[in-house]
N, C-alpha and C positions, 0 to 999 in steps of 0.2 A: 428255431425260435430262441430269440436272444432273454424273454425272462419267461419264467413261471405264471402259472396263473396267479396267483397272488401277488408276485413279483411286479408284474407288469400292473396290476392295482393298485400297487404302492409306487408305482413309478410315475403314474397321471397322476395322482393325488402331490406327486412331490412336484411337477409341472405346474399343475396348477396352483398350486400355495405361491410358486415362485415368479408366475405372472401374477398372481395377487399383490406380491411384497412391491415387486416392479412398477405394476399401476397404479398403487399407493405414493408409490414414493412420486411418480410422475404429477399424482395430484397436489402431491408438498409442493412439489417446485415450484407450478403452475404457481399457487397461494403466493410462494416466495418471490415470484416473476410480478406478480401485481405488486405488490409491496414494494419490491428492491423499484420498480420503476417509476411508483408514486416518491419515494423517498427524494431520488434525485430530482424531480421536481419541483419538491418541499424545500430543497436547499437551493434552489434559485426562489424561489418563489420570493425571497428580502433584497432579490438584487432592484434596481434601476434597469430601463432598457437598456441604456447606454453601458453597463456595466458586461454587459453579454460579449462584448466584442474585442473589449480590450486586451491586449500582449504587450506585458510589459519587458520582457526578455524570452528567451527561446526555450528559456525551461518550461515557462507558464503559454499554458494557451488556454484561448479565450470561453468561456462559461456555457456561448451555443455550440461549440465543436464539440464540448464535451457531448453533450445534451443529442449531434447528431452523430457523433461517431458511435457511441452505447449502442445506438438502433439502427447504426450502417450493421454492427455485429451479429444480431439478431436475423438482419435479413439477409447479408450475405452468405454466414455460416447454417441458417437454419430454413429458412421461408422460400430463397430463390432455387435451391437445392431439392425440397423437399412439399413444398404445394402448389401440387399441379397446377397450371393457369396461372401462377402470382403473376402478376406485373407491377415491376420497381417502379417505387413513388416516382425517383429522377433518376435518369442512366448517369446523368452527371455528378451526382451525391457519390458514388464510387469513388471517382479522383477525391472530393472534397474530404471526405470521411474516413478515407483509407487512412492508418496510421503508419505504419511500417512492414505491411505484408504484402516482400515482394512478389509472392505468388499467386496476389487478387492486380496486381498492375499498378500502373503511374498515380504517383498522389498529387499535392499538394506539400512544399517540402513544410517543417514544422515550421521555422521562423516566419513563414508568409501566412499564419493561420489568422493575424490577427489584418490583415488586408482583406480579408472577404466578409465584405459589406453586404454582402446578400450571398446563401438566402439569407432570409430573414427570421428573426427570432420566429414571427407565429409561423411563418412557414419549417421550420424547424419542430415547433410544437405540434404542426399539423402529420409532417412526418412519424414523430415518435406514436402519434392515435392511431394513425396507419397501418403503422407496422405491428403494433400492439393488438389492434381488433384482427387483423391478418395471423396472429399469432394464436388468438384465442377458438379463429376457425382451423389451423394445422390441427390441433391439439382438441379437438369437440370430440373425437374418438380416442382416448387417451391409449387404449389398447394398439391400435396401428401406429403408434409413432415410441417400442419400447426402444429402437435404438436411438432413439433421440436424447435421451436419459441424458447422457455424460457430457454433450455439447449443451444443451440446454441448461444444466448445473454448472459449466464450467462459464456461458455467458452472463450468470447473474451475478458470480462472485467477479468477473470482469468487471461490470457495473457497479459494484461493490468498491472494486478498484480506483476507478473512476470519480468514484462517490467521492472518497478523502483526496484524489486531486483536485478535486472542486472546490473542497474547501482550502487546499491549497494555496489555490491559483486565486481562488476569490480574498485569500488573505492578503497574498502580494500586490493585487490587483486593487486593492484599499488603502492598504501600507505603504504604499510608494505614492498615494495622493495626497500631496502637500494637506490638504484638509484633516484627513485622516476620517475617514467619513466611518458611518456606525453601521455596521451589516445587521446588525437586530440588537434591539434592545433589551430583550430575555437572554438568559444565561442560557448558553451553547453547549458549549462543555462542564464536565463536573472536574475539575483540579485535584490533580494528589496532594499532600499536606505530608510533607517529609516528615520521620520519628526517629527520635536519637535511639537507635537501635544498635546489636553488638554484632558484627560481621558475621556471617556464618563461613563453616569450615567444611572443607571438603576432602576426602581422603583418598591418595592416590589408587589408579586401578586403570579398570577396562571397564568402559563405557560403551552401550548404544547409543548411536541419534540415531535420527530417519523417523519420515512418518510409518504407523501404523498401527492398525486396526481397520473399521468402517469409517464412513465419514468420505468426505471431497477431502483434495489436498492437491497443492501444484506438483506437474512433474517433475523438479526441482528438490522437493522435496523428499521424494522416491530413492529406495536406495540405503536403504536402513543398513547402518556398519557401526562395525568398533572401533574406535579411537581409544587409546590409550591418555593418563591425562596425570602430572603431576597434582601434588596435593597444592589447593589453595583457597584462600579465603575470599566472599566475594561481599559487597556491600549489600542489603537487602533493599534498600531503596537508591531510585536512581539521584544522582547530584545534585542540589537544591540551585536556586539563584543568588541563596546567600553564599556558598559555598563558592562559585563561579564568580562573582565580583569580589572576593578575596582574591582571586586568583588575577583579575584584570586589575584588581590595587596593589598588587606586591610586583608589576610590570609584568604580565603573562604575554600581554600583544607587543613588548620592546623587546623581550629574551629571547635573544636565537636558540638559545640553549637546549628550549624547551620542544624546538619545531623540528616537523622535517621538511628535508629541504625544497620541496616544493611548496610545503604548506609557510613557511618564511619568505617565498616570491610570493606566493597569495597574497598575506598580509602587507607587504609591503606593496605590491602590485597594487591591490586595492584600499589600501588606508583604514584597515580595516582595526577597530577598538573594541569591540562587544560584541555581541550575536545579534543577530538580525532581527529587527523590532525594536529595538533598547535606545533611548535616547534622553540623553545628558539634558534635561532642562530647568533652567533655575534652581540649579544645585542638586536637583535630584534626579534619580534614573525613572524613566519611564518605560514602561514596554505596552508596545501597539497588539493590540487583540482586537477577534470580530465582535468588542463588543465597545472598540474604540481605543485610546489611548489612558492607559490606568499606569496608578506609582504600581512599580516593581515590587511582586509580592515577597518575599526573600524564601520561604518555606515551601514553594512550588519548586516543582522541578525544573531544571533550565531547558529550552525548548530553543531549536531554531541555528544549532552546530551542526557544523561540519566536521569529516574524518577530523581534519588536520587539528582543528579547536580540542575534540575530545581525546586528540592522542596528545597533543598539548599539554592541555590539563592533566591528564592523567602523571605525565613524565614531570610537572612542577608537585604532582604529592607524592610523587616517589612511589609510583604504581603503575598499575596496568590497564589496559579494556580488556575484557574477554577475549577468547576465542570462542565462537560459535556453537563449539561443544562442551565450555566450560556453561557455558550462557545455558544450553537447553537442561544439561544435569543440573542447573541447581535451580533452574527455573518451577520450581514444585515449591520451591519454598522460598520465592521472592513476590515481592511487593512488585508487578509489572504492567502493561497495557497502557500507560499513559505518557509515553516516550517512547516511540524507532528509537533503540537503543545501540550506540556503532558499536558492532568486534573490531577484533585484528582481524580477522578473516577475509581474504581473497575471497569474489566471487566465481567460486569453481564447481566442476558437476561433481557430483555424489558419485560413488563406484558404480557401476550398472549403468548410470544414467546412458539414456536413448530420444531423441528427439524423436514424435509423431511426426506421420507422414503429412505432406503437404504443408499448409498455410498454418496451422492449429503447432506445428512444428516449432515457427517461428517463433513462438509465444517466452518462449525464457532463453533455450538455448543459444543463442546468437548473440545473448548479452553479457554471456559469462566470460568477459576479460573487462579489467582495467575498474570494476565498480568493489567498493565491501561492503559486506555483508553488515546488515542491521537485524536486529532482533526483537520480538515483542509486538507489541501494537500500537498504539497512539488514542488520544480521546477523540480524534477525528477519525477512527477507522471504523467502519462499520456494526453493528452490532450481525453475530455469528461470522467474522469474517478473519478472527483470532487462531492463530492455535501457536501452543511454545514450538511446534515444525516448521514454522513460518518463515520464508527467507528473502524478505526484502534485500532491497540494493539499490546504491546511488554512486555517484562517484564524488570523490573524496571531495572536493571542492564544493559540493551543492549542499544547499540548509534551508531552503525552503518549505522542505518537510517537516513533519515535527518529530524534529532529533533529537536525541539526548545523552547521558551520561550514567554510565554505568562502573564500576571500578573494582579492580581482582588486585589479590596479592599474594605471590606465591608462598609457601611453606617450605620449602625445601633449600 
């Protein structure tokens, strides 16, 4: 007999607390599963129909792919696997909605997402109730589905995901039409409002990152180590707009000086003068927002660079961007969240790191060359979908996101 009488008393009593804690949590998600789903909803809800379809470049895809690829996730990673009997809304939504896992089959490559005219938005919308009331019957017994736990958690902050490419893609998908049409006439976002504040200082040593504790976190971010890190000082707030058009008036986009060498083809390549939204009109700058085209506020923070812009800049004030590890040790004590903020940092795996097995595998691992690392969150990022472990990535070249400016300076 492996416990005591008592022993083994306190053993079912610790099973049972621990299916308690389990079935609770499963009942958060559920909440968090209705919510995260109505939300993307909410942020089409100010489109046009005609707004659902459009691709204006390969980065941006179109407002219903989002809206059916969230709920290809849900059913292929959860419902088709795991409730007897489901039968798939359309066998063909497969190809359509697969984003890039090879181990679900043949998609639909990105740049053709915004050629498929059908389905159709409501058929899209009818899809996502589908899968939804399908998901509410897996889950009536909350108790037989506890290993479901971690995929079910890890699909809402997916959709989470998705959520700030939406508004993304629905910025660019506005901002590039000569009109400059109004995505809602209520304030969207709430703006930082830069403060003349005094750098903070940091003292050389040996540092942890990595996530840990409780809580969700990407595999990515797994892998908690020490970095060693000289001493230096970091700005508390990220780089205003006033700040950045000093920089575009003392010739930042004519100075090779200041670039690297491919972010110098960039500019040149594409005639590029200011960050993306910004427009010279009757003497003054404008910048396009989803709440239409407004004068450049100078005391926000600059939004919408790329690598090459914010190593730029930083190299015309005689400074630095973070390294990723500079970024999360002083992150306790910065003004952040409303700017993807770039590092230096390569996107590379943490020590330890291990891809999951199968399709769930592909989810970050397979990205980590050639993109860097961003830090922080953005006013378009979800609410609960922050944390200073966070490790966004783009490649250097792309600013569609909402990027921004952060600035280190060494001590040593």
């Amino acid at each position: 007999m492996l416990f005591g009488k008592n022993e083994n008393k306190n053993f079912k009593f610790t099973l049972m607390e621990s299916t308690t804690i389990i079935e609770n949590k499963i009942q958060e998600l559920l909440k968090n599963f209705e919510f995260v789903r109505q939300s993307t909803e909410h942020i089409c809800s100010f489109l046009e129909i005609e707004d659902y379809v459009v691709q204006p470049i390969a980065d941006v895809s179109p407002p219903k792919w989002h809206l059916g690829h969230t709920t290809w996730f849900f059913e292929t990673f959860i419902l088709i696997p795991n409730l007897k009997g489901y039968k798939v809304f359309d066998p063909k939504y497969n190809y359509v909605f697969n984003s890039y896992y090879e181990t679900v089959g043949a998609r639909v490559i990105r740049t053709d997402r915004g050629n498929l005219s059908r389905p159709s938005v409501s058929e899209i919308y009818s899809y996502r109730h589908y899968v939804d009331e399908h998901m509410r019957l897996l889950f009536k017994d909350v108790s037989a589905q506890s290993e479901l736990k971690d995929i079910l958690e890890l699909g809402i902050h997916h959709e989470q995901q998705h959520q700030e490419l939406l508004y993304m893609d629905i910025k660019y998908i506005l901002g590039h039409n000569p009109l400059f049409p109004v995505y809602s006439d209520k304030k969207v976002f709430d703006e930082i409002i830069r403060e003349q504040v005094k750098e903070l200082s940091f003292s050389e040593g040996v540092f942890e990152i990595g996530f840990q504790g409780e809580g969700f976190c990407f595999d990515n971010e797994l892998g908690r180590h020490q970095v060693y890190l000289d001493a230096f000082e970091i700005d508390p707030y990220p780089v205003s707009n006033k700040e950045y058009l000093e920089f575009m008036e003392d010739g930042g986009y004519e100075n090779f000086r200041f670039w690297h060498a491919a972010g110098w083809d960039w500019v040149n390549s594409n005639n590029v003068k200011a960050p993306l939204y910004w427009y010279f009109i009757d003497g003054q700058w404008m910048v396009f927002g989803l709440n239409g085209l407004k004068e450049m506020e100078g005391k926000q923070a600059v939004c919408h660079v790329n690598y090459y812009e914010a190593a730029a800049f930083a190299a015309w004030k005689g400074m630095e961007l973070p390294t990723e590890a500079q970024w999360e040790i002083a992150s306790k004590s910065l003004e952040w969240g409303h700017r993807w903020e770039w590092t230096q940092s390569a996107y590379l795996p943490y020590p330890r790191f291990k891809k999951a097995p199968g399709a769930i595998g592909e989810y970050n691992g397979k990205f980590m060359v050639d993109q860097m690392v961003l830090r922080g969150a953005s006013v378009a990022t979800s609410k609960g979908h922050s944390r200073n472990t966070y490790r966004n990535f783009f490649k250097s070249h792309q600013r569609w996101q909402f990027s921004g400016i952060r600035l280190v300076k060494s001590l040593t």
